[in-house]
C-alpha positions as a Markdown table, in Angstrom:
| # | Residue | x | y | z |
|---|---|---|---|---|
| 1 | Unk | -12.9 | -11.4 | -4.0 |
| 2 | Unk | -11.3 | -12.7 | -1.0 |
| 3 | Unk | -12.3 | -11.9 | 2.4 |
| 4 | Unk | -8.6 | -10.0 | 2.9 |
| 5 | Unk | -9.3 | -8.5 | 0.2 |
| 6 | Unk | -12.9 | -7.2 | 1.2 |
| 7 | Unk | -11.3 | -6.2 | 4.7 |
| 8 | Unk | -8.5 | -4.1 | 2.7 |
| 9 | Unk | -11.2 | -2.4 | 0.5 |
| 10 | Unk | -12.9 | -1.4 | 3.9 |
| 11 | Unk | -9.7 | -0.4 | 5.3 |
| 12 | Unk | -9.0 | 2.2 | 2.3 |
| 13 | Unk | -12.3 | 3.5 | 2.3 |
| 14 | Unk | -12.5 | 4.6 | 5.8 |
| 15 | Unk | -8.7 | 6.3 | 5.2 |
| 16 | Unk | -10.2 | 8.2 | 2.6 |
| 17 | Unk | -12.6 | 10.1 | 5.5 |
| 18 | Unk | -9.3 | 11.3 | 7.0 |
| 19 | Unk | -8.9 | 14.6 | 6.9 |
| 20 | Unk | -5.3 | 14.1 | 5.8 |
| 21 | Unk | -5.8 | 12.0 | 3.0 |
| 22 | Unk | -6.2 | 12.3 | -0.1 |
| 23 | Unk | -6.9 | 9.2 | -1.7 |
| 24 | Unk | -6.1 | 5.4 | -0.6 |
| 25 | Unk | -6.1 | 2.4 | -2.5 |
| 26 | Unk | -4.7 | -1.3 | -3.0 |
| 27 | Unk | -2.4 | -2.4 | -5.8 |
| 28 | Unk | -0.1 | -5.2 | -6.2 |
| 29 | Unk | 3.4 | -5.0 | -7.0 |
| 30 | Unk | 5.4 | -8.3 | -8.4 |
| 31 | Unk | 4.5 | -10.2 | -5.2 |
| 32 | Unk | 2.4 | -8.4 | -2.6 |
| 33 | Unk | -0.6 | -6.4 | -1.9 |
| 34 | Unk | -0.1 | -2.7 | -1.3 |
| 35 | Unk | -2.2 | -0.4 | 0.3 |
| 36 | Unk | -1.3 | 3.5 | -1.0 |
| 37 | Unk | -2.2 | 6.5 | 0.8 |
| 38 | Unk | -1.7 | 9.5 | -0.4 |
| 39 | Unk | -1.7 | 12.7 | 2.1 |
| 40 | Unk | -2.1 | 16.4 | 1.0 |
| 41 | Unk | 0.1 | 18.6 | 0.0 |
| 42 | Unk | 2.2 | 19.8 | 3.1 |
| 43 | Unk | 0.5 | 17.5 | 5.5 |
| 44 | Unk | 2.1 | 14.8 | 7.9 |
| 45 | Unk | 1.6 | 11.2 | 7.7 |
| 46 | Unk | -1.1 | 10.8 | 10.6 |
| 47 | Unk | 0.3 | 8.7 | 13.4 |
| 48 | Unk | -3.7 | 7.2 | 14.0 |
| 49 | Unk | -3.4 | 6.0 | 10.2 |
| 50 | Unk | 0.1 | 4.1 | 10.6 |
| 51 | Unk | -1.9 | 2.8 | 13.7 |
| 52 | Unk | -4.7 | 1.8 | 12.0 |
| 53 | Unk | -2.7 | 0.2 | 8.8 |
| 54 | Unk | -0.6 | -1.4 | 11.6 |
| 55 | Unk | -4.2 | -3.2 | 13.4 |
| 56 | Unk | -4.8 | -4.4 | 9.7 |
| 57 | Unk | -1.3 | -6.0 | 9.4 |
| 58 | Unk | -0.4 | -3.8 | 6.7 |
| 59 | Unk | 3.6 | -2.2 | 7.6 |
| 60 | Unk | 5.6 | 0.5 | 6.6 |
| 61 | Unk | 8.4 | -1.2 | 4.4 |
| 62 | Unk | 11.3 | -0.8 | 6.6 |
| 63 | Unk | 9.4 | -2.8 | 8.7 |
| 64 | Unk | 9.3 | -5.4 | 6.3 |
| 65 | Unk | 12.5 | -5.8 | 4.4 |
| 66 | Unk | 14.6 | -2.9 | 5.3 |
| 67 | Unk | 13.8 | -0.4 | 2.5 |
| 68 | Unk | 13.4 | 3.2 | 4.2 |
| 69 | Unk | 10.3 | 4.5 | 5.3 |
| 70 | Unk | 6.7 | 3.8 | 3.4 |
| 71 | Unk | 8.3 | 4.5 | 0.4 |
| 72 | Unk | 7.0 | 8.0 | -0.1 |
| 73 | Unk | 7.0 | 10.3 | -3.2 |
| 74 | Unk | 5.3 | 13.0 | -4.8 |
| 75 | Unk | 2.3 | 12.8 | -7.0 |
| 76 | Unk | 0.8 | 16.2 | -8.1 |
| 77 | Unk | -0.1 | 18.4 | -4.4 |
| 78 | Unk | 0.4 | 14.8 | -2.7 |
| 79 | Unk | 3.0 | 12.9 | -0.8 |
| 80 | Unk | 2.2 | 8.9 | -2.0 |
| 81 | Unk | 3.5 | 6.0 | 0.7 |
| 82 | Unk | 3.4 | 2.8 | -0.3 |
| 83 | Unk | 2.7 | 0.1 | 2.7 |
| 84 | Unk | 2.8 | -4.0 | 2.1 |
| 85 | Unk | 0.4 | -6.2 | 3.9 |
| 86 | Unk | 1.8 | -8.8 | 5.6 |
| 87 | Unk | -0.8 | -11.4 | 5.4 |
| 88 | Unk | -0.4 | -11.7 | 2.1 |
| 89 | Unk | 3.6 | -11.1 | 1.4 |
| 90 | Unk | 4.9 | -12.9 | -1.2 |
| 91 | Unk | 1.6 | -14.5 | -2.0 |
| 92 | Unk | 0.8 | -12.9 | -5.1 |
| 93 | Unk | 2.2 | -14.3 | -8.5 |
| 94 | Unk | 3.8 | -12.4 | -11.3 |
| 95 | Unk | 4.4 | -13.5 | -14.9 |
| 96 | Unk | 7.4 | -12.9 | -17.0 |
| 97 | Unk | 7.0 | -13.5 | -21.0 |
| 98 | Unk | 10.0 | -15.3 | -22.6 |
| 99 | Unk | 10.7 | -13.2 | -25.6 |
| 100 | Unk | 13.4 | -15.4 | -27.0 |
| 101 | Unk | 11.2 | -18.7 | -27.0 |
| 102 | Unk | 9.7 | -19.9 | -30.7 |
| 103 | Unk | 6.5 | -19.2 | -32.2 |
C-alpha cells in the first residue's frame, strides 16, 4: 500500500466519526482515486468535511474538470458524492480486453 493510499484510508476513517456521514470509502474509477462519502438521509454535505477533503487534496469534481458538483446521488436513506484526489489524477491505469483479437 502506498503511503497516499495509507493517508486516504485515514482520511475516510475519521469521516466515518462525523455525525453526518454515513459511510466513506476509496474506489477507483478508469483513471483516478475516489474518495465517496455518503451523508444521511436528509442531511447537508458538512462544510468542515469539503474542508477537510480539500486539506487532503481531494476536490469536488467541478473543481477538477467541470462536471457539476461531487457528483451526488442516492443510495438507499443516503445522498453518495463522489470526490477525485488530485494527487493521484490520471495516475491509475485501466485495461480494455480486445474481443475481436484471435485465440
Amino acid at each position: 500500500m502506498s503511503d497516499r493510499e495509507a493517508e486516504l484510508r485515514q482520511l475516510v476513517a475519521e469521516l466515518r466519526e462525523h455525525e453526518a456521514i454515513d459511510d466513506a470509502f476509496l474506489a477507483k474509477s478508469f483513471t483516478d482515486r475516489l474518495v465517496i462519502v455518503d451523508v444521511g438521509d436528509g442531511d447537508e454535505m458538512p462544510a468542515t468535511v469539503v474542508d477537510r477533503l480539500a486539506d487532503h487534496d481531494v476536490r469536488e469534481r467541478d473543481e477538477t474538470d467541470g462536471v457539476g458538483g461531487s457528483f451526488p446521488s442516492d443510495v438507499g436513506d443516503a445522498t453518495r458524492h463522489h470526490f477525485v484526489d488530485v494527487q493521484t489524477r490520471g495516475a491509475h491505469q485501466s485495461y480494455v480486453v480486445d474481443g475481436y483479437g484471435s485465440l
